[in-house]
C-alpha positions as CSV (number, residue, x, y, z in Angstrom):
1,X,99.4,109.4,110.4
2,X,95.6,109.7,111.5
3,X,93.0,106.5,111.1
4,X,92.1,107.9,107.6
5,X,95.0,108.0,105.8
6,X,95.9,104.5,107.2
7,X,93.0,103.2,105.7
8,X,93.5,104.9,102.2
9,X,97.0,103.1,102.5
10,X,95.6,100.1,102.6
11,X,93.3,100.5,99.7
12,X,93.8,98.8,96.8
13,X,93.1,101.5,93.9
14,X,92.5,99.9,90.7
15,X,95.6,101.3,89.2
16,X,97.9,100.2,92.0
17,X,95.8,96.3,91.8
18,X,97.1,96.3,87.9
19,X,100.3,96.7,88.3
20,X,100.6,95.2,91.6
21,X,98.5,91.7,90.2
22,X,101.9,90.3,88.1
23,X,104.3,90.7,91.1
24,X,102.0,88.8,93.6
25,X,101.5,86.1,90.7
26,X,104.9,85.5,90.0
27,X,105.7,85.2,93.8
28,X,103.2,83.0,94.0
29,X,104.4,80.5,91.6
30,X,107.9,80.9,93.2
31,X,106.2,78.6,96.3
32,X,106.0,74.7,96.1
33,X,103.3,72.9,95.1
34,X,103.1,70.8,98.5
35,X,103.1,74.6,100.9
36,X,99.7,75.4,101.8
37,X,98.9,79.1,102.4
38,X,96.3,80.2,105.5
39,X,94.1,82.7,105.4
40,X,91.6,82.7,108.2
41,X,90.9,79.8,108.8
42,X,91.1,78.3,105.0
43,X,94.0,76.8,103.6
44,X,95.1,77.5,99.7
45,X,97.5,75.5,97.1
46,X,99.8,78.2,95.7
47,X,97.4,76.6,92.5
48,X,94.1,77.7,94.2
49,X,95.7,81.3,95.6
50,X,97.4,82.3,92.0
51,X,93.4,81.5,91.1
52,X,91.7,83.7,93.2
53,X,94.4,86.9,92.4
54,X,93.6,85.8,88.6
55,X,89.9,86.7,89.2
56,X,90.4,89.3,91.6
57,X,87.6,87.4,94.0
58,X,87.5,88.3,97.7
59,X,90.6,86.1,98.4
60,X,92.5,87.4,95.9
61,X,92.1,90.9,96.7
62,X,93.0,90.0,100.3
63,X,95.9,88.2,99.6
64,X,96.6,91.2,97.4
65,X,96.6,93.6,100.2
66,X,98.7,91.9,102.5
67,X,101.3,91.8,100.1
68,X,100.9,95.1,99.2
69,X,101.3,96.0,103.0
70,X,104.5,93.4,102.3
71,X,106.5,95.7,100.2
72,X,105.4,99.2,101.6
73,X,106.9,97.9,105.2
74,X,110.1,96.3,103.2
75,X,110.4,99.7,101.1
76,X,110.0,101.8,104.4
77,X,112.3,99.6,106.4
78,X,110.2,98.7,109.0
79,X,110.4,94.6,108.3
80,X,114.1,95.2,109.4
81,X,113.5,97.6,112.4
82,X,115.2,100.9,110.3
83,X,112.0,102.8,110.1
């Protein structure tokens, strides 16, 4: 895989943020209210995250992408080192 098509990959088209926006909600509500999420060097409430992937803001779209990254590595087997 080149440099380009890695960074398609991890583009999030609008079509794959739409459908990807529920599952990322509803995993975030699975967390407890008293876990705090880092990203740099900010701290989120699961309250405050589910926010921020609500409106789609520069958080959420982060957050967004690294759980998009999340389920292409658990789909290709590489969180489980069966790549």
């Amino acid at each position: 895989m080149t440099n380009n098509n890695a960074k398609q990959e991890d583009e999030l088209t609008p079509e794959i943020e739409k459908r990807l926006k529920p599952i990322v909600i509803a995993n975030i509500r699975t967390i407890p209210d008293d876990i705090f999420i880092s990203l740099g060097n900010q701290e989120y409430s699961p309250k405050d995250l589910e926010k921020h992937v609500e409106e789609s803001d520069e958080t959420g779209i982060e957050f967004m992408k690294m759980h998009w990254q999340y389920l292409r590595d658990a789909a290709a087997g590489t969180l489980y080192g069966h790549e």
